[in-house]
KESEBA-25188 format. One line per field, with one value per residue (C-alpha): z, y, x. Coordinates in Angstrom, 2 decimals. Layout:
BEGIN
c3 c(Z  ...)
c2 c(Y  ...)
c1 c(X  ...)
***
This chain:
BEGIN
c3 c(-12.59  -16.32  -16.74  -17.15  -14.49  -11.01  -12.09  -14.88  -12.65  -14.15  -13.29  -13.93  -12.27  -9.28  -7.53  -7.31  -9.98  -10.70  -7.46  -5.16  -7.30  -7.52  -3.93  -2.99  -5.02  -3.72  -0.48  -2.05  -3.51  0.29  0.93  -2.45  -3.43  -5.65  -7.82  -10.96  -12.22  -15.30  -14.72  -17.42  -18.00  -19.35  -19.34  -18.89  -15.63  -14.54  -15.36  -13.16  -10.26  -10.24  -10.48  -6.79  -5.67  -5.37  -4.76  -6.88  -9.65  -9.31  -9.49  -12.20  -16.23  -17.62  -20.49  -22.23  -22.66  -23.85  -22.88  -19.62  -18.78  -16.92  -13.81  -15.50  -18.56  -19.20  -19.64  -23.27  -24.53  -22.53  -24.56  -27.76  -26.79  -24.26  -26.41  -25.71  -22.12  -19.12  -17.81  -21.44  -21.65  -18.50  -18.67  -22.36  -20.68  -18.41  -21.71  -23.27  -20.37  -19.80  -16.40  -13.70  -12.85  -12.95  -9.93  -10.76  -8.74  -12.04  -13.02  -11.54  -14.13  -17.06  -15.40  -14.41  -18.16  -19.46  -17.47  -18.68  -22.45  -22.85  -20.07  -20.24  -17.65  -16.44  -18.56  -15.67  -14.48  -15.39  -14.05  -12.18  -8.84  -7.15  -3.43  -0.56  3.00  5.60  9.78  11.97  15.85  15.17  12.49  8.59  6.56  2.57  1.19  -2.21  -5.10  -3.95  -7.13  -9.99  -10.26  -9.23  -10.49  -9.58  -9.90  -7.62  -9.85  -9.27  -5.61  -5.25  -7.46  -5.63  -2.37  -4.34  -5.31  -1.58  0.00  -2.42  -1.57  2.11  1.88  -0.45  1.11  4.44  5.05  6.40  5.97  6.19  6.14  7.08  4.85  5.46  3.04  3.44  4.30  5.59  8.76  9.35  9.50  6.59  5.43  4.98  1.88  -1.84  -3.86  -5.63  -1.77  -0.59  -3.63  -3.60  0.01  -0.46  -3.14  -0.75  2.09  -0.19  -1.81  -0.67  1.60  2.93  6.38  6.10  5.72  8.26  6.64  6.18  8.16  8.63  8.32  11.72  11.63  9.15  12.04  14.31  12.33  12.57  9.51  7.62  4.05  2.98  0.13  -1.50  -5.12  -5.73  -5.78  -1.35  -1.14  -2.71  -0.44  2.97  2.04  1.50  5.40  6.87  5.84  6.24  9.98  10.66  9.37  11.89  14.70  13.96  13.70  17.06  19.25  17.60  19.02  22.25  22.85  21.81  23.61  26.97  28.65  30.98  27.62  26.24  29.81  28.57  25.25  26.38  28.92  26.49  23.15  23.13  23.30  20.60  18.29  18.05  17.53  14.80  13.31  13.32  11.35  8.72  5.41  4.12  5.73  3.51  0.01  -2.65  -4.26  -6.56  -9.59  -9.45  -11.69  -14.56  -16.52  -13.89  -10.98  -11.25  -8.19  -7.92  -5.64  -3.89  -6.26  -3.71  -1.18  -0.48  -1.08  1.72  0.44  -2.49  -1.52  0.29  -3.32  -4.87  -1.42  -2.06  -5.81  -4.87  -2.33  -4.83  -7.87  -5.36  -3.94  -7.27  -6.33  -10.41  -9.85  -6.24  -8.00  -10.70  -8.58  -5.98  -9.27  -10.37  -7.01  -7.05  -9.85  -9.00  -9.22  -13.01  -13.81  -15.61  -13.07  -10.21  -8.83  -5.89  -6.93  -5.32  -1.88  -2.97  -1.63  -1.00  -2.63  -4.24  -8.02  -10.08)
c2 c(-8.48  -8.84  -8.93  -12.07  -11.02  -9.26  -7.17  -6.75  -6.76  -4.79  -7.90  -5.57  -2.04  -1.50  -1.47  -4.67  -6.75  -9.05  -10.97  -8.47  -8.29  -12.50  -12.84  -10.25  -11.81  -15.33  -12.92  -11.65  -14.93  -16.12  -13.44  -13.38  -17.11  -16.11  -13.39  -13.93  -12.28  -11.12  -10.77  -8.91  -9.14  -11.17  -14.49  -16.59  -14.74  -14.58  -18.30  -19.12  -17.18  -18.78  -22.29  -21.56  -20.34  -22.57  -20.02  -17.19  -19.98  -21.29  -17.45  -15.94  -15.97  -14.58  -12.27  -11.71  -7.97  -7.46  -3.98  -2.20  1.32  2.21  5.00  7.44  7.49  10.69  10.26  11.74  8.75  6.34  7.42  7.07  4.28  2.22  0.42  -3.06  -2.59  -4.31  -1.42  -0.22  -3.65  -4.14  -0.69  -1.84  -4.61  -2.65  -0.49  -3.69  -5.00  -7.80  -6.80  -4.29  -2.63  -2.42  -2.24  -1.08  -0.18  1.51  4.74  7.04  9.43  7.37  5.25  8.23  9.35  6.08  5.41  9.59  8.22  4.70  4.02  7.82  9.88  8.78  11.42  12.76  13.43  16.54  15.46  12.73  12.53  10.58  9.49  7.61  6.52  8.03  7.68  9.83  9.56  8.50  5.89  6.35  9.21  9.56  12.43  14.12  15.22  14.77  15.80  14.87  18.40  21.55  23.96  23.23  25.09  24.74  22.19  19.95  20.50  19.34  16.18  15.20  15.51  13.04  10.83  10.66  9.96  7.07  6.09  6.05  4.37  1.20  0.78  1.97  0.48  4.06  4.44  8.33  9.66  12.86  15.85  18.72  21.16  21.99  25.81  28.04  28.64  27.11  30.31  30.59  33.58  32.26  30.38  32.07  32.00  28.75  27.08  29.22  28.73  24.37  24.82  26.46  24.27  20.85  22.47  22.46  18.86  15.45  14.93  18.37  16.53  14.96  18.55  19.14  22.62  23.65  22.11  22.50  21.19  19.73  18.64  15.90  13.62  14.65  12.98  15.37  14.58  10.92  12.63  15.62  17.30  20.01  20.63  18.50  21.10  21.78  17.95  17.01  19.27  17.87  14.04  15.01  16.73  14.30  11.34  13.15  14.28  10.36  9.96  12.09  11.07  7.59  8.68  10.87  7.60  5.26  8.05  8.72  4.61  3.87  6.87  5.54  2.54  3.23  4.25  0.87  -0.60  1.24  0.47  -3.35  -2.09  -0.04  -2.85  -4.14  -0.50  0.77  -2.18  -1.48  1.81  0.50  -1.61  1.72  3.46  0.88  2.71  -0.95  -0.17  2.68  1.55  1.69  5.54  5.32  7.67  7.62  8.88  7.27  4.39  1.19  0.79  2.00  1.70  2.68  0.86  2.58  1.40  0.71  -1.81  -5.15  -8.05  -6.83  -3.57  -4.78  -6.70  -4.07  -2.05  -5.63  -5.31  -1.74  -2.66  -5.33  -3.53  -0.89  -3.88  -5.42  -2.76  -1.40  2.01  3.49  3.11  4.82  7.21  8.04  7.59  10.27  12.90  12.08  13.34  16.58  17.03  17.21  14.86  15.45  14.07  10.58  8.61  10.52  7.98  5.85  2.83  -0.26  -1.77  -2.68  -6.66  -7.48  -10.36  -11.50  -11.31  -14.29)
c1 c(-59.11  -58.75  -55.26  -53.17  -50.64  -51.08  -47.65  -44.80  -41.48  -38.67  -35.77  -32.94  -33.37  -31.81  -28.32  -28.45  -30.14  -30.99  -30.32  -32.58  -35.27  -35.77  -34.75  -37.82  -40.11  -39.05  -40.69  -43.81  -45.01  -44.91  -46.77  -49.24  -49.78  -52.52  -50.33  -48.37  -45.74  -44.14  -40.95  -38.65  -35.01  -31.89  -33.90  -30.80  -29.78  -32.83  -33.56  -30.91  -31.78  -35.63  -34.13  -32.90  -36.38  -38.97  -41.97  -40.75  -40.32  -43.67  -45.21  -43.61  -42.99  -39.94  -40.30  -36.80  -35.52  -32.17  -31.15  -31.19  -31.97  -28.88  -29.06  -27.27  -29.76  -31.60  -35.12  -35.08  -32.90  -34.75  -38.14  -35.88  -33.37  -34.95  -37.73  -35.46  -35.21  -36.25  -38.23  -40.05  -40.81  -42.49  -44.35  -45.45  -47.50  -49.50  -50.27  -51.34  -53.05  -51.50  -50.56  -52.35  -49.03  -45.41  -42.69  -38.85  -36.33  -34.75  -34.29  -36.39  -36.59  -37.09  -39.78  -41.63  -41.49  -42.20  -44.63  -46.65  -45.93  -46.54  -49.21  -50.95  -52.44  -56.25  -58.58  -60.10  -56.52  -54.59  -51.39  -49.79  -48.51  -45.60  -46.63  -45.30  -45.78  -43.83  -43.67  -45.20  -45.39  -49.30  -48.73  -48.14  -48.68  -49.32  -47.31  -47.84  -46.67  -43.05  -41.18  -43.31  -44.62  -42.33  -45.32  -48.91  -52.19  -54.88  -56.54  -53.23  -53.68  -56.91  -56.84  -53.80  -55.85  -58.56  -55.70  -53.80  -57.74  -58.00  -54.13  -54.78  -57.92  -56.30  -52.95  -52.93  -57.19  -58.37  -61.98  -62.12  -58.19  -57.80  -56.53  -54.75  -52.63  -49.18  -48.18  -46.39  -49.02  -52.19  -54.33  -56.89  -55.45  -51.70  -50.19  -50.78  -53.71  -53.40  -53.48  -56.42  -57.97  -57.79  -58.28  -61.75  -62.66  -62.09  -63.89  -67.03  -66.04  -67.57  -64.31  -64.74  -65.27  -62.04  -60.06  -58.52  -57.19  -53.44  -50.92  -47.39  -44.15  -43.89  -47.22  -45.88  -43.71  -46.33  -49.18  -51.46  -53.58  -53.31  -52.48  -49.99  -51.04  -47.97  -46.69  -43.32  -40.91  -41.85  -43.20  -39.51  -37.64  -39.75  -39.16  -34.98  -35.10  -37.39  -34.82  -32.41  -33.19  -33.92  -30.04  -29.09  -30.84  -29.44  -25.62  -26.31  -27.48  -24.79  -22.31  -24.12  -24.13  -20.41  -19.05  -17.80  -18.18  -21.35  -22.86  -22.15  -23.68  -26.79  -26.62  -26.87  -30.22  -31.59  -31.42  -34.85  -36.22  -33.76  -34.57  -38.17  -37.30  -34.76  -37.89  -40.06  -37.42  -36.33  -36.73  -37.71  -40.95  -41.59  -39.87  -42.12  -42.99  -45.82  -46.94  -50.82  -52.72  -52.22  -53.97  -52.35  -50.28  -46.68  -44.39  -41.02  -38.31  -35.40  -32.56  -30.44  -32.62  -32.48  -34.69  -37.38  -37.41  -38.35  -41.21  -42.39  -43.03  -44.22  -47.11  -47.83  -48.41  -50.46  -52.60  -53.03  -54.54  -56.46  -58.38  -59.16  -56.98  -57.81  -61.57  -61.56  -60.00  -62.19  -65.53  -63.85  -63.06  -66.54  -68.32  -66.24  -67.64  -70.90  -73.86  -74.23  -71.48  -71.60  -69.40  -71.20  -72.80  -70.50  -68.57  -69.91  -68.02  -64.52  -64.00  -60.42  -59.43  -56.49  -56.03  -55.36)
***
């Protein structure tokens, strides 16, 4: 990797900055000794904070930024207001290439359009796509476009199918993830035209083996493919029930277990069951939503998790620099489109090692 740093770290997005974000990295340079970061933010606050921690110290540089993008900022006066702030700062060095990617647990809105401005869409890309892992009862699943896009056109569909392949191949280490479609039936003939018509066209691509056709919604928990391909606007809407229906089946045991007394008794036979399932659930697990697509790595953290949350985004970032995510990307556009295309011919092995 070229870059001088393995990530730019926005140090003061996020409920609670700038103490999460230092405490998870203290976590993520246990668990990357080999990465630096540049971390950006109030350099006196967050001078203090590294004093107390050793390894987070020893892996970072602090890059002062004076403003902050708050949560309530719209993204229009972030693009026009924001050019001092943590976040514009930290995107401005993946631009620059000083670093292979960002991670902020800012505003969600203004990163994303940051991110389309200052870092720019890959040219073989026509737009971007926001992903993220979620559980299913056979093991993760990569869902996308989950609100970057409300409209898409077949086109859209398709890349994003390209772009969750490479995904599930870098971060989750699947060496042929399966693919299906999200609709309102799985019959061929169900769905509208712009489905049908992505649907035929990745049937006939070089993942065509890994199409498993449309699915739906309840095939998503059930993990019946490995990657969930939708426009935002439905993808949105099926990440909002899905967490929410996890919500609820939380409150419902919590009331079943503290109901009477023999369902206390239970409670105490049933623990070491109900705290794996606890583990399997933690939304820590999943934190880290990442627009892909564009020209380096840009993660977004839930603004509101804690220090392992956190370094959960800082390992999906990681996984996505050092397993070259952009280039399986291109090569996999490339090959759909056809063998006389430039960048047709297959990327060489991808080695995992850990960038400097």
């Amino acid at each position: 990797m070229s870059q001088g740093f393995s990530l730019a770290i926005d140090g003061m997005g996020g409920d609670n900055a700038p103490e999460m974000v230092v405490d998870g990295l203290e976590l993520a340079a246990e668990r990357h000794p080999q990465a630096r970061f540049l971390l950006v933010g109030d350099e006196a606050r967050l001078g203090a904070l590294l004093a107390r921690r050793r390894r987070a110290a020893a892996a970072c540089a602090l890059r002062h930024a004076p403003d902050v993008i708050s949560s309530e900022m719209k993204p229009t006066t972030a693009l026009r207001q924001g050019r001092q702030s943590s976040m514009r700062i930290a995107i401005d060095a993946v631009a620059a290439g000083e670093a292979a990617g960002v991670v902020s647990a800012g505003n969600t809105g203004a990163l994303m359009a940051l991110a389309k401005i200052v870092i720019k869409t890959m040219p073989e890309i026509d737009r971007p796509a926001l992903a993220a892992i979620a559980p299913s009862a056979r093991g993760d699943v990569v869902m996308l476009d989950l609100g970057a896009n409300v409209q898409c056109d077949s086109r859209n569909l398709v890349e994003f199918a390209v772009m969750g392949d490479s995904f599930a191949r870098a971060v989750l280490g699947l060496t042929a993830p399966s693919i299906g479609l999200l609709n309102v039936g799985s019959e061929e003939l169900k769905g509208d035209d712009r489905v049908r018509a992505a649907a035929e066209v990745l049937r006939e691509s070089h993942i065509g083996p890994q199409f498993h056709g449309f699915v739906e919604g309840h095939d998503i928990a059930a993990g019946t493919v490995d990657v969930v391909v939708t426009d935002g606007f439905t993808g949105n809407v099926a990440l909002k029930t899905g967490e929410g229906a996890l919500r609820l089946m939380r409150d419902l045991l919590r009331q079943v277990f503290t109901s009477t007394i023999p369902a206390r008794v239970g409670y105490l036979l049933a623990r070491p069951a109900l705290d794996r399932l606890r583990e399997w659930m933690d939304p820590r697990r999943y934190n880290g939503a990442i627009l892909i697509g564009l020209n380096g790595v840009v993660v977004k953290s839930h603004g509101g998790t804690d220090p392992l949350g956190f370094a959960h985004a800082v390992d999906v970032a990681m996984d996505m620099v050092t397993h070259r995510f952009n280039d399986r990307i291109r090569d996999g556009l490339a090959r759909l489109a056809g063998p006389e295309h430039p960048r047709a011919v297959s990327a060489a092995p991808v080695v995992a090692t850990s960038p400097r």
